[in-house]
C-alpha positions in Angstrom: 8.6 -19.2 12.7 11.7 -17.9 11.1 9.4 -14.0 11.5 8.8 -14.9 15.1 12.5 -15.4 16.1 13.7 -12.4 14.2 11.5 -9.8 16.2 10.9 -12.1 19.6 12.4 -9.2 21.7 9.7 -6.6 20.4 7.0 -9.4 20.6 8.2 -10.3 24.2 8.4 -6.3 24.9 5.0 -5.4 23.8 3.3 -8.7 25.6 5.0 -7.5 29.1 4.8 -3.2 28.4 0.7 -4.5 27.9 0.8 -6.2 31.2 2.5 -3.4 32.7 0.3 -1.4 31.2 -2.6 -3.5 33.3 -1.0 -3.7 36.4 -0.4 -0.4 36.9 -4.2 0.7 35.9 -4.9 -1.8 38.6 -2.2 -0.7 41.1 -1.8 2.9 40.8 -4.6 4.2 38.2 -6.3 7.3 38.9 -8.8 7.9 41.9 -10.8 10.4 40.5 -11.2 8.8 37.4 -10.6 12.1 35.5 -7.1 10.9 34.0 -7.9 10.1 30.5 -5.6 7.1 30.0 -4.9 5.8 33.3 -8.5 6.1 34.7 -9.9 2.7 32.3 -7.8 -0.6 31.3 -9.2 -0.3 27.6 -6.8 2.9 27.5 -4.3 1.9 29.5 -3.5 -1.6 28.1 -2.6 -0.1 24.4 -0.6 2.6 26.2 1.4 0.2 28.1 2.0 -2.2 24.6 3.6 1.0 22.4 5.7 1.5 25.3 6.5 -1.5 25.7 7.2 -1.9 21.8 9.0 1.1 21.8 11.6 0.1 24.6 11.9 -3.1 23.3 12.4 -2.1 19.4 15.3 0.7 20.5 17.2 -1.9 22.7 17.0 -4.6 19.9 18.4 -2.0 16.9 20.9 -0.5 19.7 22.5 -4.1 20.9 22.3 -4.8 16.9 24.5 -1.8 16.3 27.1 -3.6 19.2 
């Protein structure tokens, strides 16, 4: 538990950058289907979570600086 509450921000970031990840393959995506990462969700959905981590881990280390 005491693991969990130290990196909760980057958890919660890479749960919601995966769903982001989804709802734009299923929003926007690609027509054509010749976009390599936004044409399938199996693509798209670990796209969207190292986003999502990656937002989430610099905000947390950048309002721990503060």
């Amino acid at each position: 538990m005491k693991m969990f509450s130290a990196h909760k921000w980057v958890i919660v970031g890479t749960v919601l950058g995966g769903l982001a990840g989804l709802v734009y393959w299923k929003e926007v995506g690609c027509v054509t289907g010749t976009c390599p990462i936004k044409s399938n969700w199996q693509a798209m959905l670990p796209y969207g979570m190292a986003m999502g981590y990656l937002v989430s881990d610099f905000a947390a280390s950048f309002l721990k600086r503060k």
